[in-house]
N, C-alpha and C positions, 0 to 999 in steps of 0.2 A: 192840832195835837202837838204835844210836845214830848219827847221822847229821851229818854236815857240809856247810853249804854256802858257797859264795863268789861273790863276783859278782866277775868281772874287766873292769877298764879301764886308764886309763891310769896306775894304778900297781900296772900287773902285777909288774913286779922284787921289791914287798916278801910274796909269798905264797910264795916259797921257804919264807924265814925262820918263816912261822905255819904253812905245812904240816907242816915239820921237828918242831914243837912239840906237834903234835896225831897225827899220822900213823898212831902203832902202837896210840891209844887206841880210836879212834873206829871202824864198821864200814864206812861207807862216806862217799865225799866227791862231791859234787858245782860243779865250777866253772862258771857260769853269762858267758857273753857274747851282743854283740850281732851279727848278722847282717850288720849291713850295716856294723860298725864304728865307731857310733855310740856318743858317749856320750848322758844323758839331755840334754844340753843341746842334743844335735844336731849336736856338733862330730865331724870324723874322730878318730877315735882307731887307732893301729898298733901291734897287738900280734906282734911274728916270731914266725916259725914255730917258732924256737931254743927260742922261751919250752915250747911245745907238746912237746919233744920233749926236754927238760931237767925239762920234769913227769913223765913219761914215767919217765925216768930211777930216780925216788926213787919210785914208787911200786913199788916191790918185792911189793905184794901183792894187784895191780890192785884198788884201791880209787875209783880216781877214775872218774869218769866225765866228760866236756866235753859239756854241754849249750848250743846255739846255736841261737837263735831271734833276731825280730824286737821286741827291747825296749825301743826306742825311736818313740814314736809322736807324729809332730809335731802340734802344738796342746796337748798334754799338762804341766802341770809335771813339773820333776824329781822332786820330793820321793814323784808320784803315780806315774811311774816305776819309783821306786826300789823303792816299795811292789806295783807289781804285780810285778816281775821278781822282787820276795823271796818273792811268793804262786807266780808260777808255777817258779820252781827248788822250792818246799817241794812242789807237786804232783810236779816229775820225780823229788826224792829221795822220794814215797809218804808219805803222811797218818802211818803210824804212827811210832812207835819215838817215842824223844827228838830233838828238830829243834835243831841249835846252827848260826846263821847268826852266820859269825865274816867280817868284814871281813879283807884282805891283810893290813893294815897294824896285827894287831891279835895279842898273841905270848901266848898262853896256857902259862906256864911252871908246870913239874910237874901237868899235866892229866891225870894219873892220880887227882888227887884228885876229879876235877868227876868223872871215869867211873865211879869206885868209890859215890859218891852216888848217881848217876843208877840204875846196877845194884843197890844197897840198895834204891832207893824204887821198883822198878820196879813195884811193885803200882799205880803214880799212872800208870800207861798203858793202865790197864782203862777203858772208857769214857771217856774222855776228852773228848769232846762234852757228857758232862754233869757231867767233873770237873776242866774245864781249870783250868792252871796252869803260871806261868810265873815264871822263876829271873834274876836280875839281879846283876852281879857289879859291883867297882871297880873306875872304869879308873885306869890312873895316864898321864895323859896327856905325853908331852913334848913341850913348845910349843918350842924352838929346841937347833940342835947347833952348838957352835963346836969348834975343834980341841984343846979339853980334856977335854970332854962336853957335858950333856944337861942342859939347863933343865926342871926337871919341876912341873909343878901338883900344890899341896898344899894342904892335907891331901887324902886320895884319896877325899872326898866325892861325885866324880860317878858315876852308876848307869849302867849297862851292861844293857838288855837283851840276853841271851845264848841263855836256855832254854826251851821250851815244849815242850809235848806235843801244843799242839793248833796246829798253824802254820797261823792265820787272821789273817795281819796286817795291818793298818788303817791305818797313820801306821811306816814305815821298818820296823822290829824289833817295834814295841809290839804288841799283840795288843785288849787292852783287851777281854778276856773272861776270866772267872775270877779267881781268887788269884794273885795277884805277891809271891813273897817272897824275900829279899834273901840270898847267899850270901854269906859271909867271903872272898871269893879276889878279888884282885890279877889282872886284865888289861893287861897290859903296853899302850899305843894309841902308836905312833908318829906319827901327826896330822901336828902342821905342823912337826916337825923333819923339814924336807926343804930342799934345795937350794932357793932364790927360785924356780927355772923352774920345779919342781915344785908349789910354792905357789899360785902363777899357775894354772898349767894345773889344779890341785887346784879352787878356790874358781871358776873358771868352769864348770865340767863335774858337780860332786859334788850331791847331793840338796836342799843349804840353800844353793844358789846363791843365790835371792830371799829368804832370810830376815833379812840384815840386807846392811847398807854394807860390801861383800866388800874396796873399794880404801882407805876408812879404815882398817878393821882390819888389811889387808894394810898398811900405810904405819907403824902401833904396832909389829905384828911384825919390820919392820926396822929400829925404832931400839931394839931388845931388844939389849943387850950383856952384857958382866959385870960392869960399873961399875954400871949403873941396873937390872938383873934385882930387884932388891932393892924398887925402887920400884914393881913391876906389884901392884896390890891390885884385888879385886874387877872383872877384867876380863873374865869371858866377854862375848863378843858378841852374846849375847839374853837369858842368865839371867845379871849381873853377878857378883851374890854366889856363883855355882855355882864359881868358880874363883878361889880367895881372895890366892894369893900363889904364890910362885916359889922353888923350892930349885936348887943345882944339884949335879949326882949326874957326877963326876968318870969317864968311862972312853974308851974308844981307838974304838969303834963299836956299831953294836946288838948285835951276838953279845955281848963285854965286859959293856956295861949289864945284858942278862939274864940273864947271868953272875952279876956284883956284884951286882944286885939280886934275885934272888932268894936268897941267901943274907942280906944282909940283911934282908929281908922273905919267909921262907918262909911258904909257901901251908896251912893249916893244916887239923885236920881239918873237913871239915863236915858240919852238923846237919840235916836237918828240924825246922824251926821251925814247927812244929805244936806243940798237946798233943798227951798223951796220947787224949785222949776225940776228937778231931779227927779224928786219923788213923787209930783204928778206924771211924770213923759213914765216912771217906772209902774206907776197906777194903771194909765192907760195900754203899757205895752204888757202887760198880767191878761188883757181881756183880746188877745190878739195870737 
């Protein structure tokens, strides 16, 4: 089994765009919110009903399921929020199979290739509790949109937890139990090319709310143009060097982008990065 899950808030709009992308690969999907319409910071958040019934719509082969509880818990940080609402959607989507916790805002193009991996290596689902393992891809982040295109961070050095087998997670995605190894594949992360309101309402609400100065780096982000994009070096907002410089990738909207970019950057095949002598001793210790 392979399995999807999502956390929805207030930027429910962009999970069309990544269901579309995943839909027909995966076996089942589960969208997680909050009950009382809270984001983790506490603020109302309003999702219509449209949205509910437009998902509805495209799932042609009842894969989804809307899971609603209360997962926002005042006194609590975001960040530990975020971390338990990802632990309790992995118990409603069930302990086994592959667990891919993929954000809205986050476009997985040609994801037949991650499926066809996952169904290869499916022997790495026997025991799992004593063979965990966890798959991390490249995001290609785009930091602003103006009416030509898409500002994107380069080179596509930053890691992307994506995959696990054993979804016990500790800190957002991370697992930090077992082997972590690195997949060839491009995740497209639409991040902070979003209209200013969305921006806003993004960095007050989202899990690294308190992890760094939200209204400095929000104040950098709006003097990002196409005259000075050229000058942004070494800017991530708590790991400098993780985001080194600025391209910009010319198209008409995000449909266009993953369009263009995945033919200039197609998705290639992938490996198990293991040995040989690895992935039998990990064969044999599956049936023990």
């Amino acid at each position: 089994m392979i399995k999807a899950g999502y956390l929805l808030s207030y930027d429910y709009s962009y999970i069309f765009t990544s269901v579309n992308q995943i839909y027909h690969e995966v076996d089942s999907i589960v969208i997680s919110y909050d009950a009382d319409h809270k984001t983790w910071a506490g603020n109302d958040v309003f999702i219509p009903e449209s949205f509910f019934t437009d998902i509805k719509k495209i799932d042609s082969d009842n894969k989804i399921t809307f899971y609603k509880d209360k997962f926002y818990v005042p006194g609590m940080q975001p960040m530990e929020l975020e971390t338990r609402q990802r632990n309790m959607m992995a118990e409603k989507l069930g302990l086994d199979g592959w667990h891919i916790q993929i954000d809205g805002d986050e476009y997985a193009y040609d994801f037949k290739k991650i499926t066809q991996f996952l169904r290869n290596n499916s022997f790495l689902l026997k025991k799992p509790e004593k063979n965990p393992i966890n798959f991390q891809v490249n995001f290609v982040t785009l930091f602003k949109q103006n009416e030509e295109g898409f500002f994107v961070i380069t080179p596509f050095d930053e890691k992307c937890m994506l995959i696990t087998n054993y979804p016990k997670y500790e800190y957002a995605r991370l697992t930090n139990k077992g082997r972590t190894l690195p997949l060839d594949y491009y995740l497209i992360h639409q991040s902070w090319a979003r209209d200013e309101e969305e921006i806003v309402e993004k960095i007050n609400n989202w899990g690294h709310k308190n992890d760094f100065d939200t209204s400095k780096f929000l104040d950098l982000w709006k003097e990002l143009n196409a005259s000075n994009y050229s000058e942004f070096k070494d800017f991530h907002p708590i790991y400098k060097s993780l985001w080194k410089e600025l391209s910009f990738f010319p198209s008409k909207n995000i449909d266009e982008f993953i369009s263009l970019f995945s033919k200039k950057y197609p998705q290639k095949e992938l490996h198990l990065n293991l040995s040989f002598t690895k992935k039998i001793k990990m064969r044999i210790k599956g049936f023990f």
